[in-house]
C-alpha positions, 0 to 999 in steps of 0.5 A: 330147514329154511321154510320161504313163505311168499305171499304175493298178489295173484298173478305175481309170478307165473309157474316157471318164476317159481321153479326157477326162484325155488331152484336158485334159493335151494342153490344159495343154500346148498353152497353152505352146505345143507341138504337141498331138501331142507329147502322148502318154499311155499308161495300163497297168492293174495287176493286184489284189495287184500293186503294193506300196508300202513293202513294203505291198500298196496296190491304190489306188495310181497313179503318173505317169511323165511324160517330157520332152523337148520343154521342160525346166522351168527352176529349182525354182520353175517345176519346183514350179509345174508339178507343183502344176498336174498335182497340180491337173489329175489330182486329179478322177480320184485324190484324189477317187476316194481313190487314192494317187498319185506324179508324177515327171517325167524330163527327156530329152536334145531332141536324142535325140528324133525324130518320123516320122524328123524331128528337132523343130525348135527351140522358137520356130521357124518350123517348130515355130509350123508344126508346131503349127498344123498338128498333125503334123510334116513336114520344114522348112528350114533357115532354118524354124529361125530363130526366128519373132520373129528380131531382130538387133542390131549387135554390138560392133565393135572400136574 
């Protein structure tokens, strides 16, 4: 799941940029493909004169808090290539408007991560490609753990 946090000031984005922004993120991640439910966004407006940066009041600040837990990002030059992509993504709604802005993402344990009291199933699975089509979890198999593209190769025997 990618939890997006943002906290801006109030006023920052009108209900619609919001729709739209959740939409083309929960787009971004889909194309991987995950779950377009594992997409959560939560957006918490700051009070004027409440958020200071370097000491500095600054009252055209947001910040990105993303939590990943779904995918981990391997290696720094895929890592670079996603926050480029959200930097590209949310520049509409930040750079152009003439905000200041921050992305951290944080990368969770999977394991310590339910969804509707269902552990998420492994990335590839039957159950995962399941959960994808139809956009909610449910309960799956053990062998819906398998993955989709399942190839078994003989192994090396003793000679």
């Amino acid at each position: 799941m990618p939890l997006w946090k943002v906290y801006h000031p109030a006023g920052a984005f009108t209900a619609e940029d919001k729709k739209i922004l959740a939409e083309q993120v929960t787009g971004l991640y889909a194309s991987i493909p995950i779950p377009k439910f594992y997409v959560v966004f939560i957006f918490e407006e700051i009070a004027k004169d409440a958020c200071f940066v370097g000491g500095v009041l600054n009252n055209k600040f947001v910040r990105f808090k993303i939590d990943h837990i779904a995918r981990t990002l391997p290696g720094p030059l895929i890592r670079e290539w996603w926050v480029r992509k959200i930097d590209a993504l949310i520049a509409p709604y930040v750079k152009d408007r003439g905000y200041d802005w921050e992305i951290s993402i944080d990368e969770t344990p999977f394991d310590l991560w339910s969804l509707q009291g269902e552990i998420p199933p492994p990335f590839e699975s039957v159950a995962e490609k399941r959960w994808v089509k139809e956009n909610r979890a449910s309960s799956y198999s053990q062998e819906e753990k398998l993955p989709v593209s399942l190839a078994l190769t003989p192994g090396i025997a003793d000679r």
